[in-house]
C-alpha positions in Angstrom: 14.0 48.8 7.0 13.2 48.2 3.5 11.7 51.8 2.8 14.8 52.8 4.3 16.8 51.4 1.9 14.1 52.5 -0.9 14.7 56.0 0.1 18.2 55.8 0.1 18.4 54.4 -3.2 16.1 57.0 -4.7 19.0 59.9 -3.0 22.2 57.9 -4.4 21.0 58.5 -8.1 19.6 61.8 -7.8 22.9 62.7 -6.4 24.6 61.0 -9.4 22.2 62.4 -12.1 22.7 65.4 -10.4 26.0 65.4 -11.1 26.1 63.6 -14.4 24.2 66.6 -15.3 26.4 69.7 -13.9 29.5 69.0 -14.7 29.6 69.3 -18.6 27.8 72.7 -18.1 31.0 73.5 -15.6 33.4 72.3 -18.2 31.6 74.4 -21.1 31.9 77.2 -19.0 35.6 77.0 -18.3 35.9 76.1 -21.9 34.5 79.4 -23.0 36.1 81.1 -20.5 39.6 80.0 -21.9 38.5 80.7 -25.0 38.0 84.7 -24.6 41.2 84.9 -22.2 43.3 86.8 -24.9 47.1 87.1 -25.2 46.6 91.2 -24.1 44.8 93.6 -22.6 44.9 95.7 -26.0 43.5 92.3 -27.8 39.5 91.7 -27.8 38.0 88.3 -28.5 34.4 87.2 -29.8 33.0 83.8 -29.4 30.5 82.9 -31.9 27.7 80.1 -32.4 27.1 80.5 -36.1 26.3 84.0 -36.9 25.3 84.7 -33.2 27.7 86.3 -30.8 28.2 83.9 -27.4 30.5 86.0 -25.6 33.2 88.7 -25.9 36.0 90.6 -24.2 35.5 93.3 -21.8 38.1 95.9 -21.3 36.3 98.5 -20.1 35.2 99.4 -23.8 31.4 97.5 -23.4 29.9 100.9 -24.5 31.4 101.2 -27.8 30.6 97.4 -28.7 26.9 97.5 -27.6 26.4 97.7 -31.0 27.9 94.1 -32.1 25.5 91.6 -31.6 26.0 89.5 -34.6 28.7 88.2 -37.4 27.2 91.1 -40.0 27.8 93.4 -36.6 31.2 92.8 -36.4 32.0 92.2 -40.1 31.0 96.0 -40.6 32.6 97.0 -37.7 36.0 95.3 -38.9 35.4 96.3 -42.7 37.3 99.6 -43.1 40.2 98.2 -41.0 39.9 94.5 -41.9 38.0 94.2 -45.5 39.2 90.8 -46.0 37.3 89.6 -42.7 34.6 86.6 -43.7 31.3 87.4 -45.5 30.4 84.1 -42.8 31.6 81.6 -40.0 30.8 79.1 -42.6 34.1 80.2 -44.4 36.3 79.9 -41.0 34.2 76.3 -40.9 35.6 74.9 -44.1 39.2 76.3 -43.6 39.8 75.8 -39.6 42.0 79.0 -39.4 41.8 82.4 -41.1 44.2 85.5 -40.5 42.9 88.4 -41.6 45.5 91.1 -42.4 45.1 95.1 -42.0 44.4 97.0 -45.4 47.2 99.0 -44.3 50.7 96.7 -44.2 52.2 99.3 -42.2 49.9 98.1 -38.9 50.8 95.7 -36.6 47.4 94.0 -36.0 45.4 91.5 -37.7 42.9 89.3 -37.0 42.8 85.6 -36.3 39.5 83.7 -36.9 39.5 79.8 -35.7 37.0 77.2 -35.5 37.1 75.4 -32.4 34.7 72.7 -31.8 32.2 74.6 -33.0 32.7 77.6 -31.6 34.4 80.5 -34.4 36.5 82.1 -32.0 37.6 86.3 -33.3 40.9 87.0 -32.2 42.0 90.8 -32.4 45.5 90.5 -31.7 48.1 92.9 -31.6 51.2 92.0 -32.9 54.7 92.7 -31.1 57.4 92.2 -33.9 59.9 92.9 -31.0 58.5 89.4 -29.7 58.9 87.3 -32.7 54.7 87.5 -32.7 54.2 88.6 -36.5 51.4 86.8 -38.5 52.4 84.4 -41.3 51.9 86.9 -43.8 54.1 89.6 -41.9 56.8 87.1 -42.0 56.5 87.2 -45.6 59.8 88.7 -47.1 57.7 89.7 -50.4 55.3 91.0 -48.3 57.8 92.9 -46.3 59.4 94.3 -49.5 56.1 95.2 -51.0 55.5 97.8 -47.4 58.8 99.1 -47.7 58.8 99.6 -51.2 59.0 103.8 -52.0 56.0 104.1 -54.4 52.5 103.0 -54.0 51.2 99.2 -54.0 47.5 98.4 -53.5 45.9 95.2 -54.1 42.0 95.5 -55.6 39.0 92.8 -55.7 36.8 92.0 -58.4 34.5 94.7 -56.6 37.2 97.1 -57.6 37.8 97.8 -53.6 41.2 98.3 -52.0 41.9 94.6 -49.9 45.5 95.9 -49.5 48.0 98.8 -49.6 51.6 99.5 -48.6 52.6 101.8 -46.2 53.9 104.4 -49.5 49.9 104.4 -50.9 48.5 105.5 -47.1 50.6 108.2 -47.1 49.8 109.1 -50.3 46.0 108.6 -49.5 46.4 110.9 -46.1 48.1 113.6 -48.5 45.2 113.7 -50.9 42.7 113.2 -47.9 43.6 114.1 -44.9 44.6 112.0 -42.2 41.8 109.9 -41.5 41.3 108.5 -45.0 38.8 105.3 -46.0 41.4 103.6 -47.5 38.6 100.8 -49.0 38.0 103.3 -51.3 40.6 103.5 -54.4 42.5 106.6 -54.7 43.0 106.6 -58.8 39.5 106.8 -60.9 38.9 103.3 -62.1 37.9 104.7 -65.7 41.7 106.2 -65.6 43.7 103.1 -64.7 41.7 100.8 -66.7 41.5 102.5 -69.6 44.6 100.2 -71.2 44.8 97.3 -69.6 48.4 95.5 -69.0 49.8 99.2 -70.4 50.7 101.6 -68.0 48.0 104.8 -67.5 49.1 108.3 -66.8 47.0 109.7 -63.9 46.3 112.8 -62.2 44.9 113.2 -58.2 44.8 116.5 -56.8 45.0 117.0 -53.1 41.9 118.4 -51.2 41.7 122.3 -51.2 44.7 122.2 -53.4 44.6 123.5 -56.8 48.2 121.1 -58.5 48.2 117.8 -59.6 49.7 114.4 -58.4 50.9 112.6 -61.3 51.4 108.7 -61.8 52.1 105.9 -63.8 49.5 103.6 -63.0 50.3 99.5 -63.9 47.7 96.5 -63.5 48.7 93.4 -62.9 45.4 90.8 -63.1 45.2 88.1 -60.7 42.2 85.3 -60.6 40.5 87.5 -57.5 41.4 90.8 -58.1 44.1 93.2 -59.7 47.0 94.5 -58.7 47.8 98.0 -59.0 51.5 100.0 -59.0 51.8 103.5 -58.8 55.4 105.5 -59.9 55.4 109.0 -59.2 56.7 110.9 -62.0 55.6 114.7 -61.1 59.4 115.6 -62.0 58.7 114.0 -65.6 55.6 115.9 -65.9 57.6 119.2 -64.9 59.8 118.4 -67.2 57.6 118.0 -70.1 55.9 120.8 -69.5 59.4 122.6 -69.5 59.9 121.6 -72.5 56.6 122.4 -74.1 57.1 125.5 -72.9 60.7 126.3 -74.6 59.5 124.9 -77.8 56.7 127.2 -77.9 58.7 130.2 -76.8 61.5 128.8 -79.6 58.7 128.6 -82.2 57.7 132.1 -81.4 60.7 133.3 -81.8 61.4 131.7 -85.4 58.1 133.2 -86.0 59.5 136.2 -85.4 62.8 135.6 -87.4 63.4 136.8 -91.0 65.4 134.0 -91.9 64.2 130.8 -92.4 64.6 128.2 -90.0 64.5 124.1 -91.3 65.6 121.6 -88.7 65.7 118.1 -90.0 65.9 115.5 -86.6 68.4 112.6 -87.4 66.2 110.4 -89.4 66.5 113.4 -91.8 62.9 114.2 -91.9 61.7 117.8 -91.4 60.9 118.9 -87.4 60.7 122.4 -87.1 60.3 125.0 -89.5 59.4 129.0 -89.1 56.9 130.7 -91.4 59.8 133.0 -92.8 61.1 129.7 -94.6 58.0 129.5 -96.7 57.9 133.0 -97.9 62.0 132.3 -99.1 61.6 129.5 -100.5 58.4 129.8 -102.2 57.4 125.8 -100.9 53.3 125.2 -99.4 52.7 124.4 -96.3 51.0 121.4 -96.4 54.0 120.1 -98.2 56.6 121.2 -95.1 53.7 120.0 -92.8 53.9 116.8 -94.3 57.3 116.5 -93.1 59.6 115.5 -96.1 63.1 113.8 -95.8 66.0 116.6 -97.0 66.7 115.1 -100.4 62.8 115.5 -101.0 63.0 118.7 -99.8 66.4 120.2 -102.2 64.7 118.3 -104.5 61.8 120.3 -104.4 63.6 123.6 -104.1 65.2 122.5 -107.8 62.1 122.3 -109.2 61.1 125.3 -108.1 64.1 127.0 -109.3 64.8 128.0 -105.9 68.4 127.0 -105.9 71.3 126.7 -108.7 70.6 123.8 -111.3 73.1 121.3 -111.0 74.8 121.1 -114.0 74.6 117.1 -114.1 71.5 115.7 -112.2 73.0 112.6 -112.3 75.7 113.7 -110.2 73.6 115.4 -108.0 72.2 113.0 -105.4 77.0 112.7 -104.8 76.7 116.5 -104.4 74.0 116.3 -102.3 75.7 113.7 -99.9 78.8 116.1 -99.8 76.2 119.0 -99.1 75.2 117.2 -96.1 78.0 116.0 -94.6 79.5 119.6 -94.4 76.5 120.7 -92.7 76.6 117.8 -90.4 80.3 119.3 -90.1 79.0 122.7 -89.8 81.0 123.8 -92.9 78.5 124.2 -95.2 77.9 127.4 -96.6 76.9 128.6 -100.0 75.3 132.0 -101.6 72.4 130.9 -104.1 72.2 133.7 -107.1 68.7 132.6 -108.5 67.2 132.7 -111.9 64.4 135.4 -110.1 67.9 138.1 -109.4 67.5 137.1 -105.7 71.0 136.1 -103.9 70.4 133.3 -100.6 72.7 133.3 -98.3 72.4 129.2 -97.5 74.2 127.2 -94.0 74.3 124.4 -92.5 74.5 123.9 -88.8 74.2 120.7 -86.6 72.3 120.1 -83.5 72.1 118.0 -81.1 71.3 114.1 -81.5 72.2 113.8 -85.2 69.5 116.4 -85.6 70.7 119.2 -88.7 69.5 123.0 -89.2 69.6 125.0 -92.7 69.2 128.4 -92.5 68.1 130.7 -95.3 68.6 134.5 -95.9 68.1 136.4 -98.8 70.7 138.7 -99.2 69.5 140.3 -101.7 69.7 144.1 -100.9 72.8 143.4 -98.9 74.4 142.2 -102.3 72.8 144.9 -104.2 74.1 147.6 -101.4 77.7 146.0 -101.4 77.9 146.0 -105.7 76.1 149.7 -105.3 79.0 150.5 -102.8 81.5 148.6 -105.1 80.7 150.6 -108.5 80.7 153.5 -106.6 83.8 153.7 -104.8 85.2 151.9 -108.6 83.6 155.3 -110.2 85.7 157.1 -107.5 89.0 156.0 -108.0 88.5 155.9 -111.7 87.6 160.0 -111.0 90.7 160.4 -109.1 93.0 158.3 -111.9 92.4 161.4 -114.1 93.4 164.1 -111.8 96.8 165.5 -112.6 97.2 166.2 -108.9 99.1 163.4 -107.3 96.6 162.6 -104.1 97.3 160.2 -100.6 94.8 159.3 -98.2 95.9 158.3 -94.4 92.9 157.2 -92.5 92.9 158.2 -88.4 95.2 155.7 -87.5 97.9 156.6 -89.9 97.5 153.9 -92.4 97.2 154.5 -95.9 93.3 154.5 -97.5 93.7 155.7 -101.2 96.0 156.9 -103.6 95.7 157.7 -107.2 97.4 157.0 -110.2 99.2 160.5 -110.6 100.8 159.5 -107.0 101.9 155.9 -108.0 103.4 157.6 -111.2 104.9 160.5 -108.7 106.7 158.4 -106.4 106.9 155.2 -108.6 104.8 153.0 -106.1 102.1 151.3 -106.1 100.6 150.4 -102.3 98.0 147.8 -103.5 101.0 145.7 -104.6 102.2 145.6 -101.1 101.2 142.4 -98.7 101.0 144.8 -95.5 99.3 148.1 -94.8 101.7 150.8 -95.6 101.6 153.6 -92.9 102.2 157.2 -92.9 105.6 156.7 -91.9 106.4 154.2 -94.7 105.2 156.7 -97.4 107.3 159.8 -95.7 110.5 157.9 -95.9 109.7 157.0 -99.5 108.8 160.3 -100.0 112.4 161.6 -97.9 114.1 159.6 -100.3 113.4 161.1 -103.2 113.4 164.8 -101.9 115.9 167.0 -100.3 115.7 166.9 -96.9 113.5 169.4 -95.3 111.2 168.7 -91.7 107.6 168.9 -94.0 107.6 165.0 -93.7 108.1 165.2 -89.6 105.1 168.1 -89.8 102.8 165.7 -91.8 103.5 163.0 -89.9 102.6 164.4 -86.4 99.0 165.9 -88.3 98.0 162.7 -89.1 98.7 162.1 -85.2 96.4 165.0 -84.6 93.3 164.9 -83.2 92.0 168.2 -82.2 92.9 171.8 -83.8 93.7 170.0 -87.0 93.7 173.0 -89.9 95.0 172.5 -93.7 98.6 173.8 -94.2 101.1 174.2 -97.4 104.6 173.8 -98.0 106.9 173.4 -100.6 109.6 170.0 -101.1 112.2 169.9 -104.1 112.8 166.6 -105.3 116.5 165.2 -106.0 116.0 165.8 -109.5 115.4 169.5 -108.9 111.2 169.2 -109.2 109.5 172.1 -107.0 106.2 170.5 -105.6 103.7 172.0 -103.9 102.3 170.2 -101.0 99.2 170.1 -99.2 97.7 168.8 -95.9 93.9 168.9 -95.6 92.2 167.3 -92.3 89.2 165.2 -93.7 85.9 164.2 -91.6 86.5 160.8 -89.5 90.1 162.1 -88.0 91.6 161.2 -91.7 94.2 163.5 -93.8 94.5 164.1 -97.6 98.1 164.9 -98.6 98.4 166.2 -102.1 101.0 166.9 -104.5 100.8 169.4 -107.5 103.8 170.2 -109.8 103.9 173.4 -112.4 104.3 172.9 -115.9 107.5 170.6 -115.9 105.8 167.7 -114.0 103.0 167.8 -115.1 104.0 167.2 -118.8 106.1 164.0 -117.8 102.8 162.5 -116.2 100.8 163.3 -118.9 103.2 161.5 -121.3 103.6 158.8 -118.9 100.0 158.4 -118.9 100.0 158.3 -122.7 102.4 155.7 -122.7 100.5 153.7 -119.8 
């Protein structure tokens, strides 16, 4: 009886060790299996024990995570999407909870990493903002505003690798490299962006197989772990400026070109722009326009090198000189320089744009010369025809009258260049009707002038009311103009002479 009960002691506690010792096993195993039961089917989970991997998720992708049998597995596996993922579970240890955001803001997955009795449990998770589901830092309104914003926002390490971009920089990364770009990898040359720090950089990219330039103003912003980096696209500024550059080089060689010469003075009134004509008129060096004087330097200048009128009182010349540049300012000034050389400057001042003021300089010399040439000339002319006896009218082709002598001014007892108007053919034939005895000679000359085609000289003879026989003539002349001439015998011709005489 008592081996019995020996025996049946001996069963009761193996049953009860037996079962003191299966059922923590059991309730680990349920444990672990609630912990890889993810919120999904597009989520995967990893169970770790230190750096080794427990357990995982199988979704009918076990081939393409054969690979992942560690922490440094999945760590590289989860870099290019994830490079803020833990360098260790000791880091998920210290903090209890770590959520790992994607480089690129504009996906709706992170990753969740949580310590749980030590287990470090990897939650993939995708996020449903439809749901309410979003991560702490996609409820971030600054971090919402930084993905929406237009222009590119990246954040950088100490490493100098991309931890973070808005959705703006990966489009601008799958532009410049197709559309599977490693985003880790920063877009703008480090020696570029850096190369003045806390001052913004201009930087070029250019798109593969593509031969233009992306252009940006790069700012850093420095933060204890890393920097971060702003990108403004200013390709239209870029154009612009080059725009520019261009039209001031096509202006400059255009001045080159010019043979009058060309000083623009910008509003501070220093010397901008001047053409090579302007140093051979003005006699100045180069290196002393190059060194961009202020206008009073550069009149001043000009004076000493006789290259414009002395003032007659120096002293008052600095209040000439202020009145000099207000009417350019005005776009009233102009002047004709005679210099002491014989050369005549035809001097003006226009204004340009944003205060900005132009002087322009022509020598006019052989104009002037051509013009007093012309002057003495036509002078000698008329002083030639004074002394003619014959009494001699010029119409030009549109009936107005051009010249007269002094023999027809003493004839008729006019003098045309007293008169404020032009007088016309018909204004001389009524003064010429009113002294004569009628006769249809003035109608005739009248209708010649009006002639243009089978114009041949004619004569006729007019008595005048005091009984004077003149002989008249009507010559065509070249340019559709008409002489008319007047030539008296003996009688007349004495009373002019002695008229002249007493003249």
């Amino acid at each position: 009886m008592s081996d019995w009960l020996i025996v049946t002691g001996i069963c009761l506690v193996s049953i009860v060790g037996t079962r003191l010792w299966l059922k923590p096993r059991r309730q680990k195993v349920g444990f672990r299996r609630d912990l890889l039961r993810p919120r999904s089917r597009l989520d995967q989970v990893y169970l770790f024990d230190g750096n080794q991997l427990l357990d995982r998720t199988d979704h009918g992708n076990r081939a393409d995570q054969t690979h992942i049998l560690d922490w440094v597995g999945l760590r590289r596996e989860l870099a290019v999407e994830f490079p803020g993922f833990p360098t260790s579970p000791n880091e998920v240890r210290s903090k209890g909870e770590i959520i790992v955001p994607p480089i690129d803001g504009n996906q709706n997955r992170d990753v969740l990493c949580e310590w749980v009795d030590g287990i470090v449990r990897v939650h993939l998770r995708t996020l449903n903002p439809g749901k309410g589901s979003r991560s702490t830092c996609q409820q971030d309104p600054l971090r919402v505003a930084m993905d929406k914003a237009p222009y590119p926002v990246w954040y950088m390490n100490k490493d100098n690798q991309v931890r973070w971009c808005n959705h703006a920089y990966t489009n601008l990364a799958r532009k410049v490299r197709g559309q599977d770009p490693d985003l880790n990898t920063p877009l703008f040359p480090e020696e570029d962006i850096f190369k003045l720090p806390s001052k913004k950089s201009r930087v070029a990219i250019s798109p593969q197989d593509q031969d233009h330039k992306l252009w940006f103003d790069v700012s850093i912003v420095s933060e204890e772990e890393g920097n971060l980096c702003y990108a403004v696209d200013i390709n239209a500024v870029v154009d612009a400026e080059l725009a520019q550059r261009n039209f001031v080089q096509t202006l400059a060689k255009t001045f080159a070109q010019l043979s009058i010469g060309l000083a623009i003075f910008d509003r501070n009134r220093q010397l901008a722009l001047f053409n090579p004509a302007l140093i051979d008129l003005i006699a100045l060096p180069a290196e002393f326009l190059s060194s961009r004087p202020d206008l009073f330097g550069f009149f001043d200048r000009l004076r000493d090198q006789n290259m414009m009128p002395e003032p007659k009182n120096y002293s008052s010349w600095r209040h000439q000189f202020d009145d000099l540049l207000k009417a350019a300012v005005d776009g009233h000034y102009q002047e004709t320089w005679s210099l002491p050389s014989g050369s005549v400057y035809s001097v003006s001042g226009r204004p340009h744009p944003d205060g900005a003021v132009a002087f322009l300089f022509e020598d006019i010399t052989a104009e002037i010369t051509l013009t007093r040439r012309f002057r003495s000339e036509l002078e000698l002319g008329q002083s030639m025809m004074d002394r003619l006896d014959i009494a001699v009218a010029t119409f030009s082709s549109d009936g107005t009258l051009a010249f007269s002598n002094r023999s027809y001014h003493q004839l008729w007892q006019v003098d045309p260049d007293l008169s404020f108007a032009q007088v016309t053919v018909q204004d001389a034939t009524k003064i010429w009707q009113d002294q004569c005895i009628a006769t249809p000679v003035w109608g005739r000359i009248r209708d010649f002038v009006d002639l243009r085609d089978n114009r041949i000289e004619w004569s006729a003879m007019v008595t005048t009311r005091d009984g004077v026989t003149l002989s008249c003539t009507i010559s065509p002349v070249q340019g559709g103009a008409t002489m008319v001439r007047f030539q008296t015998n003996g009688t007349v011709n004495q009373s002019i002479q002695q008229a002249q005489l007493t003249d």
